[in-house]
C-alpha positions in Angstrom: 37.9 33.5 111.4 39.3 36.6 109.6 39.1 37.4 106.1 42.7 37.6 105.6 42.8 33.9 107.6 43.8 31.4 105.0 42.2 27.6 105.1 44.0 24.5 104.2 42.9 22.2 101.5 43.4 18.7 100.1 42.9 16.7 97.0 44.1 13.5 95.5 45.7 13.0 92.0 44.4 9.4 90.3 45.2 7.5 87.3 41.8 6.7 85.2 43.0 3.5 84.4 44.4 1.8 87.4 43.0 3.7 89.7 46.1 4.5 91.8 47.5 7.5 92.8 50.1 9.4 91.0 52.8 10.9 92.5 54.9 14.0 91.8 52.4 15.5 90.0 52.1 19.3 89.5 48.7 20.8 90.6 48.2 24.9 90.3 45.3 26.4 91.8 44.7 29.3 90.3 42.3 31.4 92.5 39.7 33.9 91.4 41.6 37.0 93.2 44.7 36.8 90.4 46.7 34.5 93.1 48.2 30.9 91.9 49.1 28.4 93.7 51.6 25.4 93.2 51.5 22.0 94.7 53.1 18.3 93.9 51.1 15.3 95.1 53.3 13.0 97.3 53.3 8.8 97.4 49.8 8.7 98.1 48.7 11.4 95.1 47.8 13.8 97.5 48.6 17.6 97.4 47.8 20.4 99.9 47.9 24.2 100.0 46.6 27.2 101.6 44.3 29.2 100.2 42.3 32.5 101.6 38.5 31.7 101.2 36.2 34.9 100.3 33.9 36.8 102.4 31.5 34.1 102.4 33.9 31.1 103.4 34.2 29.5 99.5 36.9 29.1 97.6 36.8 29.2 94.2 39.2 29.1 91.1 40.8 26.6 88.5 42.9 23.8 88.7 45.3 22.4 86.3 47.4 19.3 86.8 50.6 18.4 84.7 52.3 14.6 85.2 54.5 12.9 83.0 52.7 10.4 81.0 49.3 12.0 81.1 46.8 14.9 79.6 47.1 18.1 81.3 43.3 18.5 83.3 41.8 21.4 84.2 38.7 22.2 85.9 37.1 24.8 87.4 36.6 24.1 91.6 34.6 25.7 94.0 34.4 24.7 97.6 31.7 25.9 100.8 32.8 26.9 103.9 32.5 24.0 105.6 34.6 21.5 103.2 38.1 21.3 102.9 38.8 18.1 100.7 38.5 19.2 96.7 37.9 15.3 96.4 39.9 12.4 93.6 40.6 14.1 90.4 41.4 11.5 87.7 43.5 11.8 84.7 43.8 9.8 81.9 47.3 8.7 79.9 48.7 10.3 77.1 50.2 13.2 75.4 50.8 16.1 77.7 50.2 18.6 74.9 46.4 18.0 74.6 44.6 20.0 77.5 41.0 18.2 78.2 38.6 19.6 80.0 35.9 16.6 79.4 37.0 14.4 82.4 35.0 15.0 85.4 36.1 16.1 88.5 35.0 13.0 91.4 34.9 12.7 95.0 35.4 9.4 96.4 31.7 8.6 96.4 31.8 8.8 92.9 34.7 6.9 92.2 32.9 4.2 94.3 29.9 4.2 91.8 32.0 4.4 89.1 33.7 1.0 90.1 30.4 -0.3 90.9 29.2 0.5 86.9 33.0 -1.4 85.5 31.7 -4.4 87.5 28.5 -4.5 85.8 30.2 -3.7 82.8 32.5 -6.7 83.3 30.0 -9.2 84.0 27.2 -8.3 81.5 30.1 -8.5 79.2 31.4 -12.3 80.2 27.5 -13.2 80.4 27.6 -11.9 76.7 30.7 -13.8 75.7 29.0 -17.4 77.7 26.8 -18.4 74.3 29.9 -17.8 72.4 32.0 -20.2 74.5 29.3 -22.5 74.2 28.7 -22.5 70.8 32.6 -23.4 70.3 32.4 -26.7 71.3 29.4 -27.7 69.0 31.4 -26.7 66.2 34.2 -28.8 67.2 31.7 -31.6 67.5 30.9 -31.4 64.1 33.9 -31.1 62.6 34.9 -34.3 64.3 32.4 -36.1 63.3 32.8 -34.4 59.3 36.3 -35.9 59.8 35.5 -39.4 60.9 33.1 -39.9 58.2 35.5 -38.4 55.4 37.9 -41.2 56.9 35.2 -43.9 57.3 34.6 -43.7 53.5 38.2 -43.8 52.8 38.8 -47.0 54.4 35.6 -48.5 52.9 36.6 -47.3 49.4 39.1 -49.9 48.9 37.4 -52.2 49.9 34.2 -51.8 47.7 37.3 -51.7 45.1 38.3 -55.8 45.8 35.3 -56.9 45.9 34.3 -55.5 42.9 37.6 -56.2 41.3 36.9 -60.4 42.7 33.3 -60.3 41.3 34.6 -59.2 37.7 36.9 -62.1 38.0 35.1 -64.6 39.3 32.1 -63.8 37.0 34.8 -63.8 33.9 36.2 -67.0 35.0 32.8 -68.5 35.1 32.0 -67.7 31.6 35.5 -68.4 30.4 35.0 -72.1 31.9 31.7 -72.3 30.5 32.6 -71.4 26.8 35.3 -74.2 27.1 33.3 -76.6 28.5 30.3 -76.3 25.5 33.8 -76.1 23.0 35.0 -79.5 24.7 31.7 -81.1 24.5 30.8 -80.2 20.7 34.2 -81.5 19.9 33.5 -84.7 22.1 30.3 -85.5 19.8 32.1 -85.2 16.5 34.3 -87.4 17.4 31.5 -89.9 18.8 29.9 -89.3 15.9 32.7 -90.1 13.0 33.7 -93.0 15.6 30.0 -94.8 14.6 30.1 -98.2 12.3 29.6 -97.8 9.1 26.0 -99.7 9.0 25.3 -97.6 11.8 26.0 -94.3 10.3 23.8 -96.5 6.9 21.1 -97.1 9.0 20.8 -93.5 9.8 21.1 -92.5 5.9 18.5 -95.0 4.8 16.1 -93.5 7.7 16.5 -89.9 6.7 15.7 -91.1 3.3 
């Protein structure tokens, strides 16, 4: 190959997020030489252009990509003669006025060990959240059962009331009876007692005399 031979290369836009492509997105490649060069990803997030390697066979320069929606990325790429593919570059949602230069650039073995890490991630966190689940229904055990005993004593409370209330009466009217029946009986021996004969109620003089 000649030096003045160019090489083409390929790359793929993704969305951080989702993980899916993004289409129409601007990529410039702006090589080490002074030379850009502008490319738009199509349906798949994939862009391509041509490039003339150095001496050695690398390629080398800066890439910036624009899409509506998202922070403008750019890194700095450098490729060996034998590789073509610059590899899944993600980009992350937002304002397209901040510039970020903190995402990392990934190939698609990275993005596979980055998936890997979200399921552990996920699954540590539901394993975390389990006791909490579990815990729920404990306390909705004992609020039932706080609220059954609340009602329990409410429906026993009138009822310790009536009998309470037929005690009181029935010990009143039992003492009420009872004063009446020692008032009819002390009236019951007067009478007996002025009723007596007259040598009788003598008799009983002359012996107390």
């Amino acid at each position: 190959m000649s030096e003045n031979e160019k090489k083409n290369y390929v790359g793929r836009i993704v969305d951080w997020n989702k993980q899916a492509p993004i289409r129409a997105a601007k990529v410039t490649f702006a090589h080490n030489d002074g030379t850009s060069i502008v490319s738009y990803t199509d349906l798949e997030g994939i862009y391509r252009f041509s490039a003339k390697p150095d001496s050695n066979g690398v390629i080398q320069g800066q890439i910036t990509v624009e899409a509506n929606g998202y922070q403008t990325y750019k890194t700095s790429m450098k490729l060996s003669e034998d590789k073509k593919d610059f590899g899944d570059i993600t980009i992350v949602q937002g304002s397209s006025k901040n510039d970020t230069e903190n995402i990392e650039h990934t190939s698609s073995t990275t993005n596979k060990t980055d998936n890997t890490n979200k399921t552990d991630n996920t699954n540590k966190t539901d394993n975390t959240n389990k006791p909490e689940n579990t815990n729920k229904p404990d306390n909705t055990n004992k609020s039932n059962s706080t609220n059954r005993t609340n009602t329990e004593i409410d429906k026993l409370v009138p009822i310790l009331i009536a009998l309470m209330v037929t005690f009181f009466t029935f010990t009143t009217f039992a003492i009420v009876s009872a004063m009446r029946k020692e008032r009819f009986n002390r009236r019951d021996n007067y009478i007996n007692f002025h009723q007596l004969p007259i040598n009788h109620v003598k008799f009983r003089s002359n012996v107390k005399g």
